[in-house]
C-alpha positions, 0 to 999 in steps of 0.5 A, spaced: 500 500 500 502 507 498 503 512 503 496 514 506 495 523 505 490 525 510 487 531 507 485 538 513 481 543 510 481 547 517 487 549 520 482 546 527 483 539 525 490 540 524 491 536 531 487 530 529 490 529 522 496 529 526 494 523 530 492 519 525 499 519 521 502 518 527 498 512 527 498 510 520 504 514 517 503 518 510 502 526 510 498 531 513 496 536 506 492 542 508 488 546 504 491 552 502 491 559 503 487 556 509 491 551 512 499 553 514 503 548 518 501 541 514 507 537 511 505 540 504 500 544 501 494 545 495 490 549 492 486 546 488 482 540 493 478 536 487 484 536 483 489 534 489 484 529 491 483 525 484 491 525 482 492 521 489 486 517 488 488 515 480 495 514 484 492 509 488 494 513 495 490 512 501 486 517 502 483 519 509 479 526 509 477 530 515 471 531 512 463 530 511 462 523 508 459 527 502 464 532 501 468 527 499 464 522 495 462 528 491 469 531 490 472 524 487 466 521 484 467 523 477 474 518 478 470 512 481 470 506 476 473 499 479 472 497 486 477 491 484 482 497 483 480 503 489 485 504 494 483 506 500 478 512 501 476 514 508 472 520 512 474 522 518 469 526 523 473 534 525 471 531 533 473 525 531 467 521 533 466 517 526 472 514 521 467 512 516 470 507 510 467 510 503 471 506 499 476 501 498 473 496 504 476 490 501 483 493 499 485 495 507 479 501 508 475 497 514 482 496 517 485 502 516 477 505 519 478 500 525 486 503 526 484 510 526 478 509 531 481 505 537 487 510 535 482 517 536 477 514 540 472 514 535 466 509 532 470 505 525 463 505 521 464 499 517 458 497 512 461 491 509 457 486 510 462 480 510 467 484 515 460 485 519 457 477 518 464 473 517 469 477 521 474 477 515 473 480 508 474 473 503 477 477 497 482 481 501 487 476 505 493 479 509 500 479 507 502 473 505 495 470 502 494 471 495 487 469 493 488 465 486 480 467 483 477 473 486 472 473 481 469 467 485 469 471 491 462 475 491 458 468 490 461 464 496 461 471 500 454 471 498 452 463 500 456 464 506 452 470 508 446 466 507 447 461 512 451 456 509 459 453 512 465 452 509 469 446 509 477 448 510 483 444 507 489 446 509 491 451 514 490 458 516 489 462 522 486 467 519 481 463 516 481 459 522 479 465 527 473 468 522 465 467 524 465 462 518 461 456 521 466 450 518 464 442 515 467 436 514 462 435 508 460 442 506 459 444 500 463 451 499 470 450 500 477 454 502 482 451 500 489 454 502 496 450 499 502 452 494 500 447 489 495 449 483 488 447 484 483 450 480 477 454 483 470 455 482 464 458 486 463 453 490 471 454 492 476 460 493 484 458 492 488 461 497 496 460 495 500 463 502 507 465 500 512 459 501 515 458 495 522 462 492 524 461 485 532 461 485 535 463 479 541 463 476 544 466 467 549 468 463 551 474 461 545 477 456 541 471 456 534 472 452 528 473 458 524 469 454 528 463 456 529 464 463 521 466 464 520 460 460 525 456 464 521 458 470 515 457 467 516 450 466 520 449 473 513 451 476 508 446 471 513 441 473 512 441 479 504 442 480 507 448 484 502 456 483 506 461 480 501 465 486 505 463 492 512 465 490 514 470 494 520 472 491 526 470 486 532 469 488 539 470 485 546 473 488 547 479 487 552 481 480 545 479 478 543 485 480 543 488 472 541 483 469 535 484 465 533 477 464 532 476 471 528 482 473 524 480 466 521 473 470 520 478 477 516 482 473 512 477 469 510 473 475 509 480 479 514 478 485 520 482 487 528 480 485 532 478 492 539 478 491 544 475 495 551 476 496 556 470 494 558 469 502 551 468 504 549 463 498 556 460 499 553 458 506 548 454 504 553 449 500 551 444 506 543 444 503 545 443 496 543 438 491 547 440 487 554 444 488 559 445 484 566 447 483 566 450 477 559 456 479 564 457 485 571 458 481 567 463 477 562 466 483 565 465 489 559 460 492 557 453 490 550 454 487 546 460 485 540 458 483 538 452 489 543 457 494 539 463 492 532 460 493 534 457 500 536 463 502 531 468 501 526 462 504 528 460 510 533 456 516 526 452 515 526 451 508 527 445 503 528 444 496 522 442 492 526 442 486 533 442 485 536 444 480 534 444 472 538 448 466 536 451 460 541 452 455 545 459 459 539 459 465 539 455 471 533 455 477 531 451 483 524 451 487 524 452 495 519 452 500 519 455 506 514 451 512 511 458 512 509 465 508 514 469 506 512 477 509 519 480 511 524 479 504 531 476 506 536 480 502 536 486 498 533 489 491 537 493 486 537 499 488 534 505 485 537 512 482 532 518 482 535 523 479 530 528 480 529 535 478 524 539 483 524 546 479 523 552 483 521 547 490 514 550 490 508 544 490 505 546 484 511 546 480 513 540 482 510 534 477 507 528 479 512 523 479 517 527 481 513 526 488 511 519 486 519 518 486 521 521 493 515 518 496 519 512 494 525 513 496 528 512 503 534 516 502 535 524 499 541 527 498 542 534 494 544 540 497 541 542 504 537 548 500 534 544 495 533 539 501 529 543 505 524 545 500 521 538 499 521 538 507 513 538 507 513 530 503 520 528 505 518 527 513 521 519 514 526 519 509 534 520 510 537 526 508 544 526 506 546 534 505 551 536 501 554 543 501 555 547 494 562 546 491 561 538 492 557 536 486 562 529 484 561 527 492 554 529 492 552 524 485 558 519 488 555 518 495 548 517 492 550 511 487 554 508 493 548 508 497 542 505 491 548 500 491 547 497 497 540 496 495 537 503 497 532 507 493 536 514 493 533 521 490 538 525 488 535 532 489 536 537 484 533 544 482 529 545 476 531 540 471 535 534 473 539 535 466 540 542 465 546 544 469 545 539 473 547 533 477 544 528 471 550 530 466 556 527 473 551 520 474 552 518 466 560 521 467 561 517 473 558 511 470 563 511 464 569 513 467 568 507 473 571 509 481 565 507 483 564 499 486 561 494 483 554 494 487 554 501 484 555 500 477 548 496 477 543 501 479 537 502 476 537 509 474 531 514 473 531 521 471 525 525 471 524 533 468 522 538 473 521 546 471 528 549 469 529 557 471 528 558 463 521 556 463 519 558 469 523 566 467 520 565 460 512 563 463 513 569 468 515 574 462 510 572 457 513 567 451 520 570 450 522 563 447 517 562 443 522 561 436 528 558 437 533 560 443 540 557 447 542 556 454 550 558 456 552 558 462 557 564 464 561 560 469 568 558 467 569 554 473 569 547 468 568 551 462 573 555 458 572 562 458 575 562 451 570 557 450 564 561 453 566 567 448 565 563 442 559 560 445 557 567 447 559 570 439 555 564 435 549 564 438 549 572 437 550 571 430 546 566 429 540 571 433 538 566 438 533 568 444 539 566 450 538 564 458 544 565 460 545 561 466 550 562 472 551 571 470 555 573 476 558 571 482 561 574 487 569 573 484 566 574 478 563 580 474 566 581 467 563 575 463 556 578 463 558 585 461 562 582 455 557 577 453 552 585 453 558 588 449 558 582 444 551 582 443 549 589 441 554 588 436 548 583 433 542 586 436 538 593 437 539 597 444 532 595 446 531 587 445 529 586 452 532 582 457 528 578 462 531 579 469 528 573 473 530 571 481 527 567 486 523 564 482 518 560 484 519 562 491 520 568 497 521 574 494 521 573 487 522 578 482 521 579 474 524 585 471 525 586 463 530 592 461 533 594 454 539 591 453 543 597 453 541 599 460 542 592 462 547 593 470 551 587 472 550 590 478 543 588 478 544 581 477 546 576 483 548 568 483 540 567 484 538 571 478 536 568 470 537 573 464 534 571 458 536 576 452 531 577 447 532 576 439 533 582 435 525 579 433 523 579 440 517 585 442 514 587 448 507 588 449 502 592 453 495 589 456 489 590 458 492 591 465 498 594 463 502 590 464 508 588 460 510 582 457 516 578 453 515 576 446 518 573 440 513 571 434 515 564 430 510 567 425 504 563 426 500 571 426 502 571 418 499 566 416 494 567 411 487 567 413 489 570 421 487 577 419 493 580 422 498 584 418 506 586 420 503 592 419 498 591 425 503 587 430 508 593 429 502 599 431 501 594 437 508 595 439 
């Protein structure tokens, strides 16, 4: 389950929301202007509520009922789907599950009522009746034909009895009366049993499907393997828990390809573990362990992820570059030994503000456990960021900042490395790839998934807060000579002048340097008129922004600091004045001119 958001629309029950998420986890997020102090903010609820619906988070509501059926009912379309939806009394008295029963909403009700001393007001007739949901087993238990759920459901409501092959103390505990000779069936094993509407199939997760591969090898052979490693052997896909190998398989793309086709995480161990697993080998060899530093990779790795207990139900079968092995554990598998692959955010948050930031850049630090960037760009995430390590790095320490990140997600953590605006535009993205290919870092390191996700850069946010200067073809240029020549810069700076580009100059001064940003001006009225506009934007998206247009003649170093962009316009870039009199930035492409639009040059220069 994704992590819950408990949703405040009156600073009054700020107290209470923060009483459910010290229960439950997740985030507290208030309605702004009106909610101050919550972990993050938004302004728009119908729109906040429907992105975290369709995103599958929790959604707990200190609301009416009403309110918030109204609010999410244009999402609402498969209850098989739904996550959890709840409305929570502002006095607490009532926490009322609306949507989601069978996928934790009872449950979540229950929690945050014993929690608040309220009533959890669960409807759901089969929680009420039977004392369970029958289509929403605990962690561990998987329900092989939920299509069949709703009959059986409905004869057991009306008085019929169950009869139970196989164990389970959730079952065992229900209200359901039991029979040796009832008609209705549950049945709890790892073996593939078909189901019916007179039986549900409950697979608990007990088996560990160990795997081992060259280098490269294709992933239809290795699902394939699988796939008939399980039919062999009677064994249900829906009981594994996980797959397993050693830990230089980390990357290997085969591997992850049967996980995800068979829906199950990839657990990795390192050759030491597997290695002392050699006693419960059918099959050691001498070879695996001269080339891996273990006996046996497939029947090691799944002994291992399932268990002291465990046992081999199949040993060790090949295919022409893939090996696997099947082991069982004498219970269900809920806390995984080992580790994932890591995984590598690299995340660009734009200015910080909520509204600035996309959708899944949240998604990824919500599924990060470690962040590490600038204190800075650190702290304007601090509102969705609560339970995550922070890993601070000063400025001047980028190759540090990006190295530190890989080593962590090598060891199996997923790392968001934080950056400002976007990821890839003077940013940290440009060292991760450097890093990659020059080598230094460790193996485990090497082997990382890496995610790179956009974020608003300085020029867009200057260009949408001026108008549209970039609305024809334009270039970035960093003034900064720290890695980049300054002869190279002054080329850089000539060419784009000639060539009449729009251009955002990043980087403009800092306090050792103020003569870089005064040459590209002298350069560029070479090229254009006195009074292209140029953008002066600083803070943007954040306290104390400020957006000024100036004629490039009159442009003042002094008037530009280590926080400010400056774009500066073509020699077709316009001003314009609306209604308001406010004044915007402009370049046309020509789309005006077009014939059938009505507006002539002569018209467009008469607006000027």
């Amino acid at each position: 389950m994704k992590s819950p958001v408990i949703i405040v629309l009156s600073p009054a029950d700020l107290p209470l929301a923060r009483q459910i998420a010290d229960v439950i986890g997740g985030t507290v997020e208030g309605h702004l202007p009106r909610v101050g102090g919550a972990d993050a903010g938004f302004s728009d609820i119908r729109a906040r509520t429907g992105e975290l619906f369709r995103s599958g988070h929790p959604i707990i509501g200190i609301m009416a009922a009403g309110a918030l059926v109204r609010l999410l009912a244009g999402d609402i379309a498969d209850k098989h789907s739904e996550p959890p939806v709840l409305a929570v009394a502002s006095d607490g008295s009532s926490v009322v599950p609306l949507l989601g029963g069978h996928h934790g909403a009872n449950d979540l009700a229950r929690k945050i009522a014993a929690a608040i001393g309220g009533h959890a007001a669960v409807t759901t007739a089969g929680d009420l009746r039977l004392g369970i949901a029958l289509d929403n087993p605990p962690v561990g238990l998987k329900l092989a034909n939920p299509e069949d759920a709703k009959p059986v459901m409905a004869s057991l409501l009306s008085g019929a009895v169950a009869r139970l092959e196989g164990e389970s103390d959730w079952l065992s505990a229900s209200k359901i009366g039991f029979s040796d000779t009832a008609e209705i069936v549950l049945s709890v094993s790892d073996k593939q049993i078909a189901g019916s509407s007179h039986r549900l199939v409950y697979h608990p997760a007990t088996l560990v499907l160990g795997m081992g591969c060259e280098r490269g090898v294709a992933s239809d052979e290795a699902i394939v393997l699988a796939e008939t490693l399980l039919n062999d052997s009677g064994c249900s896909a829906h009981s594994l828990a996980c797959i397993a190998s050693i830990d230089i398989k980390a990357d290997e793309a085969a591997l992850h390809a049967v996980a995800s086709h068979f829906g199950v995480p990839l657990r990795l161990f390192d050759a030491a573990t597997l290695e002392a697993e050699t006693p419960r080998l059918a099959n050691p060899s001498e070879i695996v362990f001269a080339e891996v530093g273990c006996h046996g990779v497939a029947e090691g790795a799944a002994l291992a992820a399932a268990g002291s207990g465990a046992e081999l139900v199949v040993a060790k079968v090949k295919s022409r570059r893939a090996t696997a092995a099947l082991a069982r554990s004498p219970h269900a598998i809920t806390n995984l030994p080992g580790r994932g692959r890591g995984r590598l955010f690299v995340i660009g948050i734009g200015p910080g503000k909520e509204g600035w930031r996309s959708p899944e850049v949240s998604r990824m630090i919500g599924a990060s456990s470690d962040l590490v960037g600038y204190s800075l760009y650190l702290d304007l995430i601090a509102g969705i960021s609560q339970g995550k390590t922070r890993h601070d790095f000063d400025l001047g320490r980028e190759e540090d900042r990006v190295r530190h990140a890989m080593e962590l997600a090598g060891k199996g953590k997923d790392v968001a490395l934080v950056c400002s605006g976007d990821a890839g535009i003077y940013a940290m993205a440009t060292l991760v790839f450097e890093l990659l290919e020059s080598g230094g870092l460790s193996d485990a390191a090497q082997r990382i998934a890496i995610e790179v996700s956009p974020g608003i850069s300085a020029l867009q946010a200057a260009a949408a807060r001026a108008g549209a200067p970039l609305g024809h073809d334009f270039c970035t240029i960093s003034l900064s000579d720290l890695l980049t020549p300054w002869p190279d810069i002054q080329r850089r700076v000539k060419a784009a002048a000639e060539g009449d580009f729009v251009i955002a100059f990043y980087n403009p001064v800092s306090r050792r340097r103020r003569t870089q940003l005064a040459h590209a001006k002298e350069v560029l009225l070479a090229h254009r008129p006195d009074d292209t506009p140029v953008i002066l934007a600083t803070n943007l998206g954040r306290e104390g922004e400020q957006v000024r247009v100036v004629p490039l003649a009159e442009l003042q170093v002094d008037d530009v600091d280590m926080l400010t962009v400056v774009l500066v316009g073509s020699s077709q870039t316009r001003t314009v004045q609306s209604g308001d009199g406010r004044t915007w930035v402009y370049t046309p492409r020509g789309y005006a001119a077009k014939e059938g639009t009505g507006i002539t040059t002569d018209s467009r220069e008469a607006a000027q």
